[in-house]
C-alpha positions in Angstrom: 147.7 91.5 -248.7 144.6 89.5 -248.0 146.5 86.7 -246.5 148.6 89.0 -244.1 145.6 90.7 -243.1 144.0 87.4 -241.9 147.2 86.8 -239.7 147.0 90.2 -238.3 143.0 89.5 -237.5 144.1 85.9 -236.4 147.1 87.2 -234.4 144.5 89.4 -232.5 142.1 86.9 -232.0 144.6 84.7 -230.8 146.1 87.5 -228.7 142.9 88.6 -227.1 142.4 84.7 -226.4 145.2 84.0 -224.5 144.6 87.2 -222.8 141.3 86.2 -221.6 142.5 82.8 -220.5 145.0 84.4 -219.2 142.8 86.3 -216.5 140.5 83.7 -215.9 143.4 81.9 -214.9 144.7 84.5 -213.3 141.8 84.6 -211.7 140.8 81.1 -210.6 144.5 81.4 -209.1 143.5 84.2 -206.8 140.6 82.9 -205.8 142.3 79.3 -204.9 144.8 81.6 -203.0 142.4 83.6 -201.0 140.5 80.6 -200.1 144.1 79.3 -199.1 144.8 82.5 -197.3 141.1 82.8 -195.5 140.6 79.0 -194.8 144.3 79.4 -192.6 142.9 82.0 -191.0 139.9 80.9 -190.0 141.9 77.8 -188.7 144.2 80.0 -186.8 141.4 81.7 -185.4 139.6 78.7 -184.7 142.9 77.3 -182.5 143.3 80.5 -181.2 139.4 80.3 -180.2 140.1 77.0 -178.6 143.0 78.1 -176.4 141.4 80.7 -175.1 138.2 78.9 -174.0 140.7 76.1 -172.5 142.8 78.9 -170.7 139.2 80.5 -169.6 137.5 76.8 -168.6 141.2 76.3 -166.1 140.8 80.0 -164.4 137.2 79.0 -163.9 138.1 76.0 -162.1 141.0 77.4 -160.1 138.7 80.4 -159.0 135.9 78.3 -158.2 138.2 75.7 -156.2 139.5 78.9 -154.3 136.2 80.1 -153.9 134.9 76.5 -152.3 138.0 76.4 -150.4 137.3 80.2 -149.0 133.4 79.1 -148.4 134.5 75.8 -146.2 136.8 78.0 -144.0 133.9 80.7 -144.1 131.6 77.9 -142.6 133.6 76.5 -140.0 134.2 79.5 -138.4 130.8 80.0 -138.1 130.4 76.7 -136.8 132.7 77.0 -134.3 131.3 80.3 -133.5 127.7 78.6 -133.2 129.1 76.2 -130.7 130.6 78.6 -128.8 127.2 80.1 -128.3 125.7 77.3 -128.0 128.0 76.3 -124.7 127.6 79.6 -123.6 123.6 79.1 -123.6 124.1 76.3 -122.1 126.1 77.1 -119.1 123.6 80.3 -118.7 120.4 78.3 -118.3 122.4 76.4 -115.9 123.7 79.3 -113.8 119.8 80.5 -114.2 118.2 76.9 -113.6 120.3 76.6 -110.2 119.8 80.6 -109.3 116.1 80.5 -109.7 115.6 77.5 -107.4 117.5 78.9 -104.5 115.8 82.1 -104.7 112.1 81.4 -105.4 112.0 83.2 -108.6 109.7 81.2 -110.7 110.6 80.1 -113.9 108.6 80.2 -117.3 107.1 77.2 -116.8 105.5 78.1 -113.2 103.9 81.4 -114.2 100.1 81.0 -115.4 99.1 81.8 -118.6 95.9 83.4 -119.9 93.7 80.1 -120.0 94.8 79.9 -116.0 93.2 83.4 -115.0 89.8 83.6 -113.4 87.2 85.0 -115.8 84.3 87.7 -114.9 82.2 84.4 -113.9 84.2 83.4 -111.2 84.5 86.9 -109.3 81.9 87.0 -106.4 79.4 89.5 -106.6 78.4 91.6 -103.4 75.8 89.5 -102.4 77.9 86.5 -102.3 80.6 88.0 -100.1 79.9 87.3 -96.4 78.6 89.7 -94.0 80.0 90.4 -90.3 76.8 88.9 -89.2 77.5 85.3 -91.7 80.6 84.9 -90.1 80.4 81.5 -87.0 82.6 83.2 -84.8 81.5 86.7 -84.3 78.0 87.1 -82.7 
């Protein structure tokens, strides 16, 4: 009985062996495949990442090229517009240049300033103005 006793205790020994091979292999198996499973995924996500930020980089550049395109019609407009004004200045200081000198209405350039204005000094006092008596004529 001895001897079938040590095959029974072997036997179990051997079984719980293989079992825990078993599960470490089992489990060294999983792990390869979830490292399998999880390194594809982050590969896929990693394309997927890169599509995107090509598909986001060309909308950027379209709208920006519409946008440049929109500014550039924006601006020549307003430079047309500008010379419009300009012309219309123009011809207005003209039609004012040639009123003014047929009328005598002096233009900006004719009208004194401050610095041309007589000051205080300059204004006779009373004993400076003539009298009836100082004047050649009348006696």
């Amino acid at each position: 009985m001895k001897g079938t006793s040590n095959l029974k205790e072997l036997k179990k020994k051997l079984l719980k062996k293989a079992k825990k091979e078993a599960t470490e292999q089992y489990l060294v198996y999983k792990k390869e495949k979830t490292k399998n499973k999880m390194q594809k995924e982050v590969n896929e996500f990693s394309d997927n990442l890169d599509d995107s930020t090509d598909q986001f980089a060309d909308k950027v550049h379209s709208k920006a090229k519409d946008i440049q395109g929109k500014v550039q019609d924006s601006l020549l407009k307003v430079k047309d517009r500008l010379k419009e004004v300009k012309y219309a200045g123009e011809s207005f200081q003209e039609k004012v240049g040639k009123g003014s000198r047929s009328s005598g209405i002096k233009s900006y350039s004719n009208v004194k300033r401050a610095d041309d204005l007589n000051g205080m000094n300059s204004v006779k006092r009373s004993d400076q103005i003539q009298n009836v008596s100082d004047i050649k004529g009348v006696k």
